[in-house]
N, C-alpha and C positions, 0 to 999 in steps of 0.2 A: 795385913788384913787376912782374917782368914775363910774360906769359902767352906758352905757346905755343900757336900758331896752329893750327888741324885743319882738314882739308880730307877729303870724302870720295873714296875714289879709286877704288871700283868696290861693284859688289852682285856677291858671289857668286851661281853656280846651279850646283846637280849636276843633271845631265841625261842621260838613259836614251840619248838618239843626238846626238851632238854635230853631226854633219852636219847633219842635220834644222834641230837649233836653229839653227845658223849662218846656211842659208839660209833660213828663217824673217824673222830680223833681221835680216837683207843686204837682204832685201825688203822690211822697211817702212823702210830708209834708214840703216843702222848700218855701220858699214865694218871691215875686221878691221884689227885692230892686229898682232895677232900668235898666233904659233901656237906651242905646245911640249907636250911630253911630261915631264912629272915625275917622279922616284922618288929615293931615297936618304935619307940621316941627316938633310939638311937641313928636306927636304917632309915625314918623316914629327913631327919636332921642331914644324916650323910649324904642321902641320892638328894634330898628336894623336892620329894614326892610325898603327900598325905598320904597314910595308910599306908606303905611302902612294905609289902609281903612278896618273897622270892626264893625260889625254890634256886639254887645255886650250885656250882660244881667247878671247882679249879682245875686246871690240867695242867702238865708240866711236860715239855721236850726232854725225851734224853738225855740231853747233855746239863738240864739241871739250870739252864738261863731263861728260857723263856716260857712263860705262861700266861694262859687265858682262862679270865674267869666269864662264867656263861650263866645269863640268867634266866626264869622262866617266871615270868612275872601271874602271881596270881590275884593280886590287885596294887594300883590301879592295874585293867586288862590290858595287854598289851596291846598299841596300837601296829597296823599289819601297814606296812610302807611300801613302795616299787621298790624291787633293789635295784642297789648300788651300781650306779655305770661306771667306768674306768675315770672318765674325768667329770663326774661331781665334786664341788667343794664337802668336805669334812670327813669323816671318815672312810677309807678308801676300802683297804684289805687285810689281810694276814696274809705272810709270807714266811716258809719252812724252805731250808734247804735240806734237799731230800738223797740219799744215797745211788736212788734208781728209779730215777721219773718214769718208767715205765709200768714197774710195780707197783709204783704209789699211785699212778692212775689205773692202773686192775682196781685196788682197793678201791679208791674212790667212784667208779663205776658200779662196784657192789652194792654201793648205796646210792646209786641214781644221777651222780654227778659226776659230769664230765667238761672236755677243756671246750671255752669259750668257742675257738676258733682251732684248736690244732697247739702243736708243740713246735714253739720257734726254737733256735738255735742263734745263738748271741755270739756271733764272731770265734764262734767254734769256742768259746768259754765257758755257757750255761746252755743248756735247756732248761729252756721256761714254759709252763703257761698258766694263764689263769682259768679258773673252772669256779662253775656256783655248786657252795655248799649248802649243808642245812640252813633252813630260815636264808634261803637265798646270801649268804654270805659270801664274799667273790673271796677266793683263797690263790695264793700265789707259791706255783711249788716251783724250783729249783734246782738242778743237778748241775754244780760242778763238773766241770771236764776237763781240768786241769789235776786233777788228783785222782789217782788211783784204788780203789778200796782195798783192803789189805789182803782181801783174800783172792785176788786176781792178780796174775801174774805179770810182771811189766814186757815191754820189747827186749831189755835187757835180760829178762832173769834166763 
């Protein structure tokens, strides 16, 4: 028997200013793929939405595996929700492992958001926290503390 393969190819987001998000995520390191404007029989077949018109923007991590595409709905209007708390059912967060959770939270405070609660420390393995992004998005950033970055010197060198 043979199985096919899946791969994931992006996390949606609906987002209140596409701009904002964009540059948001340009700034901790995402690069645009591409840009377009959706609407017709196709888009509204695909989402399940009549009229289904969106102004759209892919991004892509560095490393070339993960992307998010974000949308800005120009009809149907977007409806404006509470965000997202840690333990609601369905969609939770996005999550980046990030090279220097310090500087990634400089950047992220450029544009108004900051960590939930503070920067834990995960049995000396991660810093973590969560912080609300644009369109109240809850983002989960990451540093590694098991690995060294290349251009920092070890105990050894």
């Amino acid at each position: 028997m043979r199985g096919t393969p899946i791969t994931l190819e992006n996390v949606g987001i609906a987002v209140r200013d596409l701009e904002a998000t964009i540059a948001f995520f340009t700034d901790l390191g995402l690069t645009i793929l591409g840009r377009d404007e959706v609407s017709g029989e196709w888009a509204d077949t695909a989402v399940g939405l009549d009229g289904n018109h969106a102004k759209i923007a892919v991004l892509q991590t560095p490393d070339g595996r993960g992307q998010l595409e974000l949308f800005e709905y120009i009809h149907p209007d977007a409806i404006e929700t509470e965000p997202t708390l840690a333990n609601e059912i369905g969609m939770h967060r996005v999550a980046f492992s990030v090279d220097d959770i310090d500087e990634s939270l400089a950047i992220a405070a450029r544009h108004g958001c900051h960590p939930l609660r503070g920067v834990a420390n995960y049995q000396g393995v991660y810093k973590l926290t969560y912080l609300r992004g644009p369109s109240g998005i809850l983002v989960m950033l990451a540093q590694d503390l098991t690995t060294t970055p290349a251009d920092q010197p070890t105990d050894e060198s």
